[in-house]
VOBA-1610 file (N, C-alpha, C; in pm, whole numbers, padded with zeros to 5 digits, always signed):
BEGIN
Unk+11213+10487+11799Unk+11115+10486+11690Unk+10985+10553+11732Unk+10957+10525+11834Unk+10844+10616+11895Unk+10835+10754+11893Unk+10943+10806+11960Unk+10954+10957+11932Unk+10962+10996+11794Unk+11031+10934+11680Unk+10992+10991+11546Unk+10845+10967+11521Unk+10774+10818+11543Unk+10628+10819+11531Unk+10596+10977+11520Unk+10591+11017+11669Unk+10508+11085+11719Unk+10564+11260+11701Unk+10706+11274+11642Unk+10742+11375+11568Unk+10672+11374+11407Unk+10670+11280+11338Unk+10610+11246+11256Unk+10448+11317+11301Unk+10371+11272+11329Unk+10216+11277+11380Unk+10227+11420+11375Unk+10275+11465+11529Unk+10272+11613+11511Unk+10311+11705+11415Unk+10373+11689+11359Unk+10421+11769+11163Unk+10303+11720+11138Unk+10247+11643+11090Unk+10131+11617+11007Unk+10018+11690+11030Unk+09955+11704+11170Unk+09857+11732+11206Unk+09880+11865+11180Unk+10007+11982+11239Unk+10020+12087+11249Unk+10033+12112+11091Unk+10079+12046+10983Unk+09969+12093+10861Unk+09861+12049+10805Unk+09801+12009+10871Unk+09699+11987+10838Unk+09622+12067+10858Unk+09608+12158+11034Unk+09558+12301+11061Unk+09589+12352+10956Unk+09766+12385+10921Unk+09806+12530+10812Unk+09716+12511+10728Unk+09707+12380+10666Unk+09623+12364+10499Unk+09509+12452+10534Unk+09395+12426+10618Unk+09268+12439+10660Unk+09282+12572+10630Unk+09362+12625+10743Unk+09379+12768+10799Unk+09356+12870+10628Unk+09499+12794+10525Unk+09516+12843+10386Unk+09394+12894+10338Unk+09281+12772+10338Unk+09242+12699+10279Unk+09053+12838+10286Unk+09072+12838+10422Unk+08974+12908+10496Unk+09007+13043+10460Unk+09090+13132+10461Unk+09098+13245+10414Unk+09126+13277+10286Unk+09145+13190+10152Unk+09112+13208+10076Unk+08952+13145+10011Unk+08919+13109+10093Unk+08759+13064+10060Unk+08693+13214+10090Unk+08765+13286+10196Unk+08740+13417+10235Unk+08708+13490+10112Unk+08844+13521+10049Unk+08868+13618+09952Unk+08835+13603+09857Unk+08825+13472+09792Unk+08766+13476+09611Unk+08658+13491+09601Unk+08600+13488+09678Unk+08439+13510+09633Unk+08442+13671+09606Unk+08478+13754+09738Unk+08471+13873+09724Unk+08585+13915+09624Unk+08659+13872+09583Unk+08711+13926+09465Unk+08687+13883+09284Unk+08555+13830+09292Unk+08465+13781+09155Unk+08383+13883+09154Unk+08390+13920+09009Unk+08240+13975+09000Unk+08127+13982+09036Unk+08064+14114+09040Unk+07909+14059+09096Unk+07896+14100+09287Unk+07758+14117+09278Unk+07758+14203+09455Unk+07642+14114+09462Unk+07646+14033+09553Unk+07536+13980+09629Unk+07401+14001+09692Unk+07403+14174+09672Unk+07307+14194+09779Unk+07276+14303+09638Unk+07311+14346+09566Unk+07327+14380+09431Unk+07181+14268+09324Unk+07226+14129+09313Unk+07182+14047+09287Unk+07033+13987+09288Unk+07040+14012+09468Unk+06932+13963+09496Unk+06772+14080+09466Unk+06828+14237+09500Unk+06752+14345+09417Unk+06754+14311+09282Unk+06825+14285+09246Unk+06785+14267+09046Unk+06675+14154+09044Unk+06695+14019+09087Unk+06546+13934+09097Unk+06461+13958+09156Unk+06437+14063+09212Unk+06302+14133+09306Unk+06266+14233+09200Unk+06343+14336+09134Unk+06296+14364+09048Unk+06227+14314+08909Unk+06295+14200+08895Unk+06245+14122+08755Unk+06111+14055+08782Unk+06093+14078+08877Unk+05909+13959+08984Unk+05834+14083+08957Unk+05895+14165+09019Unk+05753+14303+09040Unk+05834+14401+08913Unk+05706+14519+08945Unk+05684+14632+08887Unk+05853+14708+08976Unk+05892+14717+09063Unk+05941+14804+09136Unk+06001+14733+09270Unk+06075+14792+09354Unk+06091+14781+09444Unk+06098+14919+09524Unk+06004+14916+09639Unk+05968+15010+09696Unk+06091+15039+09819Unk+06123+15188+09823Unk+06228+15153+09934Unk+06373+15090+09855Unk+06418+15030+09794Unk+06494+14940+09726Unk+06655+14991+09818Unk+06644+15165+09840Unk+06776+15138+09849Unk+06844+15130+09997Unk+06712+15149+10071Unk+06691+15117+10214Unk+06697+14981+10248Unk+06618+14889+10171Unk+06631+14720+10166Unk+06780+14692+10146Unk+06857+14757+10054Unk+06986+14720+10005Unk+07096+14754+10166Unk+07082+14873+10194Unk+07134+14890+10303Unk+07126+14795+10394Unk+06993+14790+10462Unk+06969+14693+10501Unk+06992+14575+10556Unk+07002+14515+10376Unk+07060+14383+10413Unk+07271+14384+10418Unk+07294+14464+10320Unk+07447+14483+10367Unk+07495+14511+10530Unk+07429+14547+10631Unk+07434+14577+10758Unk+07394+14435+10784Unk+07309+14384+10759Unk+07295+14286+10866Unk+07352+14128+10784Unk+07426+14157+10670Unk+07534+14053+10685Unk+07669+14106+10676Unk+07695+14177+10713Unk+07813+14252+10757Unk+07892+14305+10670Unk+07862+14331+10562Unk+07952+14365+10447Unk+07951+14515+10426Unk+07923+14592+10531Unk+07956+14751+10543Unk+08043+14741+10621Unk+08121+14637+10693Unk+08222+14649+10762Unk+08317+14636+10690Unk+08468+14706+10723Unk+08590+14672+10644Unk+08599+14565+10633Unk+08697+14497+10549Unk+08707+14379+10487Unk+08807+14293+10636Unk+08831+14373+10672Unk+08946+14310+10812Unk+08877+14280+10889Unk+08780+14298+10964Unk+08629+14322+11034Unk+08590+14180+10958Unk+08506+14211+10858Unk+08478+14103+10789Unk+08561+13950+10815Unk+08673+13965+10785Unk+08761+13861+10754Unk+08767+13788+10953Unk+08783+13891+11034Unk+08801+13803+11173Unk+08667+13783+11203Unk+08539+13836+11180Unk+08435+13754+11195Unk+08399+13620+11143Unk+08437+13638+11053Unk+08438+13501+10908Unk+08500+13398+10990Unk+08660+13420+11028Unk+08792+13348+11093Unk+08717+13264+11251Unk+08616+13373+11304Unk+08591+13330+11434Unk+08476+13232+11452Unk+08361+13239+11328Unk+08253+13179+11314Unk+08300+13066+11220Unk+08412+13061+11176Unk+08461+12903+11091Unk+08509+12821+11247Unk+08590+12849+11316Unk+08614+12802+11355Unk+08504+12709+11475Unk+08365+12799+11486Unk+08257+12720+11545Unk+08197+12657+11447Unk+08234+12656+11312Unk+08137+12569+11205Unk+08050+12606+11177Unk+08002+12783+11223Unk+07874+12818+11189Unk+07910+12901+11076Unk+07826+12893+10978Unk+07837+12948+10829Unk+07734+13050+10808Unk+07659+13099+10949Unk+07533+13221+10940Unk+07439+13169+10847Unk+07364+13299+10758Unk+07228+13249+10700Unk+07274+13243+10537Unk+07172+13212+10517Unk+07191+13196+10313Unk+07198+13338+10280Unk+07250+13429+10146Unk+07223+13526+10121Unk+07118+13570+10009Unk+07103+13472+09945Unk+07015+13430+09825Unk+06904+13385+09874Unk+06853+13315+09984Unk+06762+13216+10040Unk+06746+13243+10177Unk+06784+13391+10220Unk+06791+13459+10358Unk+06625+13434+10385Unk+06588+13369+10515Unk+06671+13364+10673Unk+06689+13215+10690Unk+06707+13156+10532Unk+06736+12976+10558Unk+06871+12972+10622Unk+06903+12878+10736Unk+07082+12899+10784Unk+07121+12818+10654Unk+07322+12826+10629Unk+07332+12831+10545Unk+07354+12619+10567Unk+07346+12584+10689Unk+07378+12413+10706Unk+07232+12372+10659Unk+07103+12423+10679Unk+06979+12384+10641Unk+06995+12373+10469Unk+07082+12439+10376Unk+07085+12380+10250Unk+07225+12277+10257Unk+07304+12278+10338Unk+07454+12194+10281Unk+07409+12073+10317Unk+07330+12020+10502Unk+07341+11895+10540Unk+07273+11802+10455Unk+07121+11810+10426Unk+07098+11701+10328Unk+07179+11684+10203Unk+07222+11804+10155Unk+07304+11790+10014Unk+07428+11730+10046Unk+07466+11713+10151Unk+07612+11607+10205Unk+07565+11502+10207Unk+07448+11439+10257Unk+07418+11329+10222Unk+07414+11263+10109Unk+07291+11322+09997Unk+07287+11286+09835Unk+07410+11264+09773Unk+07523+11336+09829Unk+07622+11342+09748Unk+07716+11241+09807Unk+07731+11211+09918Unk+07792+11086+10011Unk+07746+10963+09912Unk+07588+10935+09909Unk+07518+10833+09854Unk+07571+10812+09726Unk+07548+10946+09663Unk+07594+10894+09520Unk+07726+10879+09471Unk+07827+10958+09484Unk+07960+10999+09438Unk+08004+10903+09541Unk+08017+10888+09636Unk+08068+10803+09725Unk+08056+10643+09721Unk+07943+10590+09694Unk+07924+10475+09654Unk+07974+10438+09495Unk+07953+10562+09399Unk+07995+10510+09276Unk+08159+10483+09308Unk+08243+10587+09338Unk+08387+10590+09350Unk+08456+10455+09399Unk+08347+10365+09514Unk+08392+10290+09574Unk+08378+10148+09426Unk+08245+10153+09377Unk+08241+10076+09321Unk+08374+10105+09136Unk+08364+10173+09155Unk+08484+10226+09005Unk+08590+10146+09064Unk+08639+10197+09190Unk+08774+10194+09272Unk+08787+09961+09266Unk+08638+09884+09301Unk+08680+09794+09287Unk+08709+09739+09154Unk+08625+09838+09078Unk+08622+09751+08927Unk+08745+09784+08835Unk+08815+09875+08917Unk+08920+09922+08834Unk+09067+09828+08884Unk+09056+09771+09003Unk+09180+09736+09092Unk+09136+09576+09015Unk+09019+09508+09013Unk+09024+09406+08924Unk+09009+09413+08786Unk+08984+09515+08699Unk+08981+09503+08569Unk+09139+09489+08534Unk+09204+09568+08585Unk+09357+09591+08612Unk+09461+09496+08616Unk+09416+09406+08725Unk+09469+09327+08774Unk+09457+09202+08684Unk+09333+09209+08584Unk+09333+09086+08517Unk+09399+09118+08431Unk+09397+09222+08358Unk+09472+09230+08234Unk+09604+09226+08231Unk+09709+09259+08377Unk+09886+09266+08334Unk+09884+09119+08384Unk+09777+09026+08459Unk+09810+08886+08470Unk+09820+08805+08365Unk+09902+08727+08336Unk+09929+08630+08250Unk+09852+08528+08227Unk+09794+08476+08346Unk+09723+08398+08359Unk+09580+08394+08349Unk+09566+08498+08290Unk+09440+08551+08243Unk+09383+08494+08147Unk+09201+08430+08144Unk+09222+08375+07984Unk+09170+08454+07872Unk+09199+08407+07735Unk+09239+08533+07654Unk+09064+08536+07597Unk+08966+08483+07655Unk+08840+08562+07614Unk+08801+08695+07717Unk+08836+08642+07834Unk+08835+08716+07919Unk+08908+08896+07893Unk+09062+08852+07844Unk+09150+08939+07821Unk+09110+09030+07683Unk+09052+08963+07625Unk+08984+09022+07481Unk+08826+09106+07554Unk+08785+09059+07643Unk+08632+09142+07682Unk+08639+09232+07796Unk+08769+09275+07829Unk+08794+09395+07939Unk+08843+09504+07901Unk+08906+09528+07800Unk+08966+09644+07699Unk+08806+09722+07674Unk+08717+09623+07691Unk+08536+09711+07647Unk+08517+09805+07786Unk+08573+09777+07881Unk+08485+09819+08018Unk+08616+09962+08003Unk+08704+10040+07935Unk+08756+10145+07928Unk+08704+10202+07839Unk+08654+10153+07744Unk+08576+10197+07630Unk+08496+10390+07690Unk+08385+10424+07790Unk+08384+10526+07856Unk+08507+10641+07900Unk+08630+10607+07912Unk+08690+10657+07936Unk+08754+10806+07872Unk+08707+10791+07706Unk+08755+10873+07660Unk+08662+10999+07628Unk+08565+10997+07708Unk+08443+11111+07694Unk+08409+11178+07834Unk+08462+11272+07846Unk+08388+11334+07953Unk+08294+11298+08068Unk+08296+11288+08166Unk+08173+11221+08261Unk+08004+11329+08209Unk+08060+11423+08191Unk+07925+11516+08187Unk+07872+11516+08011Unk+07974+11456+07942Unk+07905+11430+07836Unk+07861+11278+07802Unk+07916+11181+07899Unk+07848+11086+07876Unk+07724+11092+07960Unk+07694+11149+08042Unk+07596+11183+08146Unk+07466+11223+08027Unk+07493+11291+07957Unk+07415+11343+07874Unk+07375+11245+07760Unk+07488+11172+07753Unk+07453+11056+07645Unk+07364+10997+07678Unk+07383+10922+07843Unk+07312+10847+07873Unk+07149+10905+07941Unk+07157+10989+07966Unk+07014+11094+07940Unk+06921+11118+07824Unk+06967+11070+07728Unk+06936+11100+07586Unk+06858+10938+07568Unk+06972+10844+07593Unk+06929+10735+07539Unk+06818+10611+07633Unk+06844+10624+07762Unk+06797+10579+07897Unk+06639+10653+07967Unk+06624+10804+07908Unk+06568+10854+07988Unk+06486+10946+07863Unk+06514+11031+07766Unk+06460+11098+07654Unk+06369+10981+07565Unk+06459+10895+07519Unk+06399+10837+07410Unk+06368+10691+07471Unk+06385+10622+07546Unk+06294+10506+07645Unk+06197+10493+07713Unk+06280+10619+07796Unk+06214+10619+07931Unk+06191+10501+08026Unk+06288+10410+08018Unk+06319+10336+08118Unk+06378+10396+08237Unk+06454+10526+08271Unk+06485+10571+08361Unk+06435+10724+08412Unk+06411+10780+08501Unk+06388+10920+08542Unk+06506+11003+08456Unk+06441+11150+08452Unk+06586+11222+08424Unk+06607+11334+08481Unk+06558+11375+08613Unk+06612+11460+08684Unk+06561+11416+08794Unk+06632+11456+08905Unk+06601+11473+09053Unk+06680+11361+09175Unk+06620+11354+09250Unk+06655+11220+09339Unk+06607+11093+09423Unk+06467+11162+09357Unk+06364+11080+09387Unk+06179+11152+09324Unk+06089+11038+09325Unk+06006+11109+09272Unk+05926+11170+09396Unk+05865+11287+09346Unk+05836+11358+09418Unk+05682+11335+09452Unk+05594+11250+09457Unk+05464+11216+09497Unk+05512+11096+09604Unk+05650+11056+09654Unk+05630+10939+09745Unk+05712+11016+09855Unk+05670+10969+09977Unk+05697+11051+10102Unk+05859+11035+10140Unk+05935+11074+10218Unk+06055+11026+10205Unk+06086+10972+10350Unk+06051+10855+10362Unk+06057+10755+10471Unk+06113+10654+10414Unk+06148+10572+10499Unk+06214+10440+10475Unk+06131+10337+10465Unk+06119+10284+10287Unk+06041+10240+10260Unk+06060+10157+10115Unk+05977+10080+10108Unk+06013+10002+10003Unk+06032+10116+09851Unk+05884+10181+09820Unk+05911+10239+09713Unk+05994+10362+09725Unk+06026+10434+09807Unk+06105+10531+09858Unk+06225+10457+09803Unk+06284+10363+09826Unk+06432+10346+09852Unk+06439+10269+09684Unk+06325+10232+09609Unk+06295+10195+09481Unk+06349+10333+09379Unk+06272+10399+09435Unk+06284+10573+09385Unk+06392+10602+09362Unk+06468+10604+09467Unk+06623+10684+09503Unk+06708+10583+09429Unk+06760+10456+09399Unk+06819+10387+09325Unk+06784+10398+09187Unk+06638+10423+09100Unk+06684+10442+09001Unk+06649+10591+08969Unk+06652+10685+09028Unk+06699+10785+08962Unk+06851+10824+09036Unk+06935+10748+09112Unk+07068+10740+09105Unk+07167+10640+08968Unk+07088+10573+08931Unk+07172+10487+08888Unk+07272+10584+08736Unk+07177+10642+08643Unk+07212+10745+08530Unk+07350+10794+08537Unk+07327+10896+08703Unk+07445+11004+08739Unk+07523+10865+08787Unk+07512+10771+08838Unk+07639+10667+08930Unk+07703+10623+08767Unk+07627+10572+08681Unk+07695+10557+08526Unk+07784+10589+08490Unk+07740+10714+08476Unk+07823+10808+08411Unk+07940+10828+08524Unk+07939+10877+08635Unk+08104+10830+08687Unk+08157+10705+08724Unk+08106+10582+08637Unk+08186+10456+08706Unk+08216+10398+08514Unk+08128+10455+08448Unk+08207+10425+08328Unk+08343+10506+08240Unk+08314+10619+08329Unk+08417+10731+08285Unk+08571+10712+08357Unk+08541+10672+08478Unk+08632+10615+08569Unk+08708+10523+08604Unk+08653+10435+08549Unk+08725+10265+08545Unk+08841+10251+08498Unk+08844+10305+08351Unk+08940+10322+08308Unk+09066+10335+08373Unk+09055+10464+08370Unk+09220+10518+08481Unk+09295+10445+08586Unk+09143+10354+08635Unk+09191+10303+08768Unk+09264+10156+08761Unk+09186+10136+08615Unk+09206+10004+08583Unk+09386+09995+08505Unk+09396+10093+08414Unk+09528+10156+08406Unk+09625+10161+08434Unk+09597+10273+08603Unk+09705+10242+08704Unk+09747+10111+08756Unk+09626+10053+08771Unk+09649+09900+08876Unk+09750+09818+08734Unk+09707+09835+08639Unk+09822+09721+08545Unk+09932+09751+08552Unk+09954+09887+08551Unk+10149+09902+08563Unk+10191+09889+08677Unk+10101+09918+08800Unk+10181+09887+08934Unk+10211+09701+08918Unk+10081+09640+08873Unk+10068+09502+08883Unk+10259+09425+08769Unk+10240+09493+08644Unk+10346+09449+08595Unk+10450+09493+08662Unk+10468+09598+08724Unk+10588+09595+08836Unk+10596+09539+08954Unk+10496+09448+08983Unk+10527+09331+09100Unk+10592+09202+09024Unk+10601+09173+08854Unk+10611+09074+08808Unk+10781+09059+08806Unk+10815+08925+08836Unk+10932+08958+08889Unk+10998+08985+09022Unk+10986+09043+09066Unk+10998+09103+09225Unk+11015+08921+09292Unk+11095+08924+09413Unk+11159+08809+09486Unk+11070+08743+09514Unk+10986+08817+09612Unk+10868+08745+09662Unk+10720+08665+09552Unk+10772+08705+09443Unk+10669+08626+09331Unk+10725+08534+09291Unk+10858+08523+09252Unk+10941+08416+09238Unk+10920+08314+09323Unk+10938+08331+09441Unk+10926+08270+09541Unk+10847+08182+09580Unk+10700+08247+09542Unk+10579+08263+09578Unk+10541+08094+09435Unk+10587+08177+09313Unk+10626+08047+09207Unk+10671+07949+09208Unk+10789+07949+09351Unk+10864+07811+09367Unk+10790+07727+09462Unk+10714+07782+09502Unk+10671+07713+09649Unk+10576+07655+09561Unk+10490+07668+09423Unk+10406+07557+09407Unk+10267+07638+09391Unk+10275+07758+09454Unk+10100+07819+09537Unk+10002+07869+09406Unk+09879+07837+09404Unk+09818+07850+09326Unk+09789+08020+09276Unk+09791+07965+09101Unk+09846+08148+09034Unk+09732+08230+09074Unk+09613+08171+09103Unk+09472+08286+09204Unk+09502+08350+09320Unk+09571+08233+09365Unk+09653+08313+09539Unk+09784+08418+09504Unk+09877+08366+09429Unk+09983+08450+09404Unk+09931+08599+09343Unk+09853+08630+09233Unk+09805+08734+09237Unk+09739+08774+09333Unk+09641+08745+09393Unk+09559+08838+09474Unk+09648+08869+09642Unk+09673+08753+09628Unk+09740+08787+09754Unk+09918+08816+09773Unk+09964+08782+09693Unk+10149+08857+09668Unk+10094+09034+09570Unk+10075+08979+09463Unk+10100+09055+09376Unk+09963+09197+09358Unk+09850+09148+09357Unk+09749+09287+09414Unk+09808+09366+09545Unk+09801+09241+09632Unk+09813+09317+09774Unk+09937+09412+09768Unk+10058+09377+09716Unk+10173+09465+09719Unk+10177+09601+09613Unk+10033+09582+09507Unk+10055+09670+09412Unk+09967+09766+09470Unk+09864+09757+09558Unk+09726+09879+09590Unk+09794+09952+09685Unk+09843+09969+09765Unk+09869+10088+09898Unk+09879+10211+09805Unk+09916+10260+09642Unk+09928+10370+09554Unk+09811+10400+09574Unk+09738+10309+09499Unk+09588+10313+09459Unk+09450+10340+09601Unk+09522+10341+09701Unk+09482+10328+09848Unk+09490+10490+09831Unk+09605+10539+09804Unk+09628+10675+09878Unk+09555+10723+09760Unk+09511+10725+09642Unk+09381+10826+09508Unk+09280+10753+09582Unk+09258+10644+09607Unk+09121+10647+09647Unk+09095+10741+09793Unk+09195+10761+09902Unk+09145+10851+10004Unk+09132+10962+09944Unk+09219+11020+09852Unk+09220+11159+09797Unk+09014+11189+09704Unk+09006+11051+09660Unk+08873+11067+09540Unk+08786+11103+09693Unk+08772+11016+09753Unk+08687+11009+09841Unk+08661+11149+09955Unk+08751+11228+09965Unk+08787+11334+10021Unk+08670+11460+09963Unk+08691+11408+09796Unk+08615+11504+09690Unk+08467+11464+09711Unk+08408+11371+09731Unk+08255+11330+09778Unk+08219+11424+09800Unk+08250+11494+09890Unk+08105+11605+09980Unk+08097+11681+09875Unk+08186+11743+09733Unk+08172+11851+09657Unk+08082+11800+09540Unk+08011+11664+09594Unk+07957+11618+09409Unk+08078+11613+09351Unk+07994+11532+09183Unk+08039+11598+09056Unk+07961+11685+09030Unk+08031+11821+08999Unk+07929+11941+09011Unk+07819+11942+08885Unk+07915+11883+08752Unk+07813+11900+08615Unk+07738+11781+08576Unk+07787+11673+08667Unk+07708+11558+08707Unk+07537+11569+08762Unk+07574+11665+08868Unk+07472+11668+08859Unk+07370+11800+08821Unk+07417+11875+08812Unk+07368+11989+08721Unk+07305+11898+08636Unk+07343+11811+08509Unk+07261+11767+08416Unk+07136+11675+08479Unk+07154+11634+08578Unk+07068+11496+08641Unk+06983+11587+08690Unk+07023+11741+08766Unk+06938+11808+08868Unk+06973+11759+08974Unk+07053+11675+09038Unk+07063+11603+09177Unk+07118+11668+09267Unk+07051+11673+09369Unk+07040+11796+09501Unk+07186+11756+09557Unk+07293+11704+09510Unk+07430+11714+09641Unk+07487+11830+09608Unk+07584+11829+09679Unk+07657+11943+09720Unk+07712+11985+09617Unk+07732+11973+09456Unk+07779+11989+09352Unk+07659+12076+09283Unk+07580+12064+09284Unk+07424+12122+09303Unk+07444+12272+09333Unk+07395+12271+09505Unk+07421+12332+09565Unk+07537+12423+09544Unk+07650+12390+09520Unk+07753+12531+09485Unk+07715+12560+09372Unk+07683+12495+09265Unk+07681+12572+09124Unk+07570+12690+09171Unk+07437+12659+09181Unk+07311+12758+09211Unk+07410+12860+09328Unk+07492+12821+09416Unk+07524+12955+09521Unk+07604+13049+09397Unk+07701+12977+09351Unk+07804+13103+09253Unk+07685+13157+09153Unk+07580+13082+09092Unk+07510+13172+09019Unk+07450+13287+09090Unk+07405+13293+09214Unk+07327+13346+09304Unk+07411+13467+09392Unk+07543+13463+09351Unk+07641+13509+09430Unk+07644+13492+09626Unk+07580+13378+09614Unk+07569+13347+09754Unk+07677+13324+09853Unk+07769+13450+09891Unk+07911+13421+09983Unk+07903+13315+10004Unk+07807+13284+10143Unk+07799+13185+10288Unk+07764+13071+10241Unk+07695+13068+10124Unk+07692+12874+10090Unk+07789+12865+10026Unk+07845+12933+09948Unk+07994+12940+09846Unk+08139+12888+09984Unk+08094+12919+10048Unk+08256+12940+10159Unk+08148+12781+10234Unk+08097+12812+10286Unk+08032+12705+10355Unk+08091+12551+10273Unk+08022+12531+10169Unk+08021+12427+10094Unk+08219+12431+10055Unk+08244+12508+10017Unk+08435+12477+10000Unk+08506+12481+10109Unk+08483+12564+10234Unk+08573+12499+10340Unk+08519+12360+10415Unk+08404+12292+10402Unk+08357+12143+10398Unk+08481+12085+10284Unk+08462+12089+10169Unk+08546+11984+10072Unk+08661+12052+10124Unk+08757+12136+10167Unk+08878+12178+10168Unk+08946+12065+10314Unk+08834+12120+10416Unk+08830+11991+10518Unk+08882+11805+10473Unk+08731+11803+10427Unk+08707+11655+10417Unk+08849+11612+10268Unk+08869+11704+10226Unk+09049+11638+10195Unk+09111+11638+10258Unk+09151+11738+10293Unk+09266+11755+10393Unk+09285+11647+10489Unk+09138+11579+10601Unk+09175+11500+10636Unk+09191+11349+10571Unk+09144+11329+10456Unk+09165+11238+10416Unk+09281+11182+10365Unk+09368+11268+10336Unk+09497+11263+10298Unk+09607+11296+10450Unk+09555+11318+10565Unk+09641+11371+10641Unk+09564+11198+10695Unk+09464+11096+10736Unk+09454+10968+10751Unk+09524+10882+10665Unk+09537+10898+10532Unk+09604+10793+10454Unk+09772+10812+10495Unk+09817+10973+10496Unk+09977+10981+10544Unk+10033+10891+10692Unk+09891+10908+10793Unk+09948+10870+10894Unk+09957+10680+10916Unk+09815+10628+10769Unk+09827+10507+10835Unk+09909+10405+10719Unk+09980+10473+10593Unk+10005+10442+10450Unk+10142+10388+10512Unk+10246+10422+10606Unk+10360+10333+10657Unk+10283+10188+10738Unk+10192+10208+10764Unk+10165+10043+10836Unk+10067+09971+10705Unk+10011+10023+10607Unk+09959+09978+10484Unk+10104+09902+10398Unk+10185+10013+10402Unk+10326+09936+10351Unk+10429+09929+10401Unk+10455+09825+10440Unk+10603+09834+10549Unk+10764+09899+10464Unk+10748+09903+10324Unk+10877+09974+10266Unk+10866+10126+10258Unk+10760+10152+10364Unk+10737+10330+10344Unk+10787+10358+10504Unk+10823+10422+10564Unk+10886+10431+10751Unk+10822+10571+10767Unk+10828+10608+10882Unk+10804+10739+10927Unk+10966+10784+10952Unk+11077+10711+10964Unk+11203+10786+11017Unk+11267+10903+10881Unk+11282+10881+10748Unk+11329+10917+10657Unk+11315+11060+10703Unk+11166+11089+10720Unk+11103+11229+10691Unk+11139+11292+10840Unk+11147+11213+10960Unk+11160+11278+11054Unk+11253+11299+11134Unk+11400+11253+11038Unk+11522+11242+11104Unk+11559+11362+11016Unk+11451+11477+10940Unk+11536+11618+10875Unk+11516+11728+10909
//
């Protein structure tokens, strides 16, 4: 059993490189095969500021030489290949001589904070909204006032985003409506600092935990009605054990390891934002950040910012494969590695 373990492991890992590898050279190519010239771009907004640009086609040269894009595309492509693999992503092309990690790292954070914490909180409210409703033992005011918490589900995250912008923040003004904090308080760790950042998170966290619940809550009822029945609930029935324990602990526990492996996959998606999430909020994560690079035709934050999310799936799903047989003992590593 060991040696399949560990035949197992190694297949996994060795695609997990291929994915990357895929993953990395077409982050290569689509950019350069979209419309639009980068260095093209950035002369057209120098012209729209001034009268002229002096020199213009010397600047243009210029800068095509010194981010390498007078080199063949093969040239190009093994420089690209050799500097991914050190993690260095060079400078901004839009925001040249910022490097291109001086815009991604804080925006990995904001977007960790927000998308990451909402997902977790959807992910619990959905595994118990779920769970109450295919239980029987549910009581029926209860069962009558959870069908409301899907209610979000059938609108868009970016148009309820907007709803709730309209109604929270336009016409109240009980809440901020753009940014991630206000911008007259210093950003230290601090009482009103950390006051700041919670409620102008809360809007954008809304809008993906009311849009979201739903689905999750969804899934968890049909896995849950397919534990009903099953030996070990029977069982679990004869022995006497109270119906709070038999669900949570027979019948949840045997229904989530599914719901285990979308939540590593959601969570994988974190570093990319919700991109129109926060476009409407203005919120600086990484969903942010790529929209302004593709407007900007900015290669290096464009490739930067997608081989990060191409990563942070990849391993997240290559952690849930390796640890989802000891999450469920009716899943083995031999099936796959005895072919």
């Amino acid at each position: 059993m060991r040696g399949l373990d560990l035949r197992y492991f190694v297949r996994r890992i060795g695609m997990f490189f291929l994915v990357i590898f895929a993953a990395a050279s077409f982050n290569f190519l689509i950019p350069r095969l979209a419309p639009g010239n980068p260095i093209g771009a950035i002369n057209s907004r120098m012209s729209q500021a001034s009268a002229g640009i002096e020199n213009g086609q010397a600047m243009f040269e210029a800068y095509r030489k010194r981010f390498g894009l007078d080199d063949p595309i093969y040239i190009q492509y093994a420089k690209y290949m050799w500097n991914t693999l050190r993690f260095d992503f060079g400078e901004s092309l839009s925001a040249y001589p910022a490097e291109v990690w001086e815009i991604v790292r804080p925006a990995i954070g904001w977007s960790i904070s927000l998308i990451g914490v909402s997902v977790l909180i959807t992910f619990a409210m959905g595994i118990t909204v779920g769970a109450m409703l295919a239980w029987k033992g549910t009581p029926k005011l209860v069962r009558a006032f959870l069908p409301i918490t899907m209610i979000g589900g059938v609108l868009p995250y970016y148009l309820l985003a907007m709803l709730l912008l309209y109604l929270f923040a336009f016409t109240t003004k009980l809440l901020p409506m753009s940014g991630a904090y206000d911008s007259g308080i210093p950003r230290e760790l601090s009482g009103p600092y950390i006051i700041s950042v919670l409620r102008h998170a809360i809007l954008p966290a809304l809008s993906i935990i009311l849009t979201s619940v739903g689905t999750w809550a969804l899934t968890m009822r049909g896995l849950i009605v397919n534990t009903i029945g099953e030996d070990y609930m029977l069982l679990a029935e004869a022995k006497g054990l109270p119906k709070r324990r038999i669900l949570w602990w027979y019948s949840v526990r045997n229904a989530i390891p599914p719901q285990l492996t979308h939540l590593a996959i959601a969570l994988g998606y974190v570093v990319s934002g919700a991109i129109l999430v926060e476009i409407v909020f203005s919120y600086p994560g990484l969903g942010y950040q790529l929209y302004m690079a593709i407007v900007n035709s900015d290669y290096t934050v464009i490739q930067g910012i997608t081989l990060i999310l191409a990563v942070s799936v990849g391993l997240s799903v290559l952690i849930i494969d390796l640890i989802y047989p000891r999450l469920d003992p009716r899943v083995t590593y031999v099936a796959e590695s005895s072919g």
